[in-house]
C-alpha positions in Angstrom: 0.0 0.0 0.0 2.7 2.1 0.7 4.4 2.4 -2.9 0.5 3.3 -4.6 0.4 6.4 -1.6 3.8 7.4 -2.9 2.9 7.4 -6.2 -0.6 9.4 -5.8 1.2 11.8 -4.3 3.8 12.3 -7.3 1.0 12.0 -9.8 -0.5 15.0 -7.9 3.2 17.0 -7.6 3.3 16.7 -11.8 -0.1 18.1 -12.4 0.8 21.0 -10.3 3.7 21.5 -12.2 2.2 20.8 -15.1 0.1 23.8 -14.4 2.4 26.0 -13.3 4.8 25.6 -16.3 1.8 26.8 -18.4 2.2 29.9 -16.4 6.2 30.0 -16.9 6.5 28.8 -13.0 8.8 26.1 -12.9 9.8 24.8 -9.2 13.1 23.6 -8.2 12.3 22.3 -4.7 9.5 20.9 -3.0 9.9 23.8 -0.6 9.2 26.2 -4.0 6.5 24.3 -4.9 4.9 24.1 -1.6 5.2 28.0 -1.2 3.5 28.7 -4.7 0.6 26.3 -4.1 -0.1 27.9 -0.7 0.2 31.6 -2.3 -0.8 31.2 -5.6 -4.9 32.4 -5.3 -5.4 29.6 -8.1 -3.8 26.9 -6.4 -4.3 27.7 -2.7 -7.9 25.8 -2.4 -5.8 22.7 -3.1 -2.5 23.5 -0.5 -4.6 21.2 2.3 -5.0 18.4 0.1 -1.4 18.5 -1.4 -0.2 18.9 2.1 -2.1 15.4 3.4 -0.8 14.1 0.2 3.0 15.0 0.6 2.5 14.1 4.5 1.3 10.7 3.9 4.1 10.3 1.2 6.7 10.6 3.4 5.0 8.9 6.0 4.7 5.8 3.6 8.6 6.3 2.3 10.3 6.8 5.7 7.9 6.2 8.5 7.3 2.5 9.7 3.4 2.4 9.9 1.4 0.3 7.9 -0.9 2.2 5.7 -4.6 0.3 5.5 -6.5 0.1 2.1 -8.4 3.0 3.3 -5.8 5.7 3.6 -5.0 4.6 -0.6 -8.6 5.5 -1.0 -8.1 9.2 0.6 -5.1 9.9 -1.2 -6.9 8.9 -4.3 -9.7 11.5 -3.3 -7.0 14.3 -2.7 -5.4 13.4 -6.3 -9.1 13.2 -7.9 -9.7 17.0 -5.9 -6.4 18.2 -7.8 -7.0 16.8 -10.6 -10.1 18.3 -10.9 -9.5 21.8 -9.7 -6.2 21.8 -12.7 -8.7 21.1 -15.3 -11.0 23.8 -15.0 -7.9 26.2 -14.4 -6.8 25.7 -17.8 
């Protein structure tokens, strides 16, 4: 479970950038990034789902829990919510 968490959360990370190259933004750390989906007025309504997302990313990569079947569910929410917002931004 822990490698699809992982993943989600990269899938999420590209469509970000994805976005924010079409605005000429391109991020060289996660710290950047984090700071321009927080500030960014576009991107901001997704910062709390990006944020679980990145959490439970490192959580799965470095932590020792075990992550249940339903915590892979969430993070596929969080994606589907940033997913979501990108498309109607551009």
């Amino acid at each position: 479970m822990e490698w699809a968490i992982t993943a989600t959360f990269y899938a999420a990370l590209h469509y970000l950038e994805a976005y924010l190259a079409t605005q000429g933004i391109h991020s060289q750390t996660h710290v950047e990034r984090d700071q321009r989906v927080n500030s960014l007025p576009e991107l901001r309504p997704l910062y709390g789902s990006y944020r679980r997302l990145k959490n439970q990313s490192l959580e799965a990569r470095y932590g020792t829990r075990q992550f249940p079947r339903s915590d892979v569910t969430a993070t596929a929410g969080w994606l589907d919510q940033i997913k979501s917002h990108i498309s109607n931004l551009v």
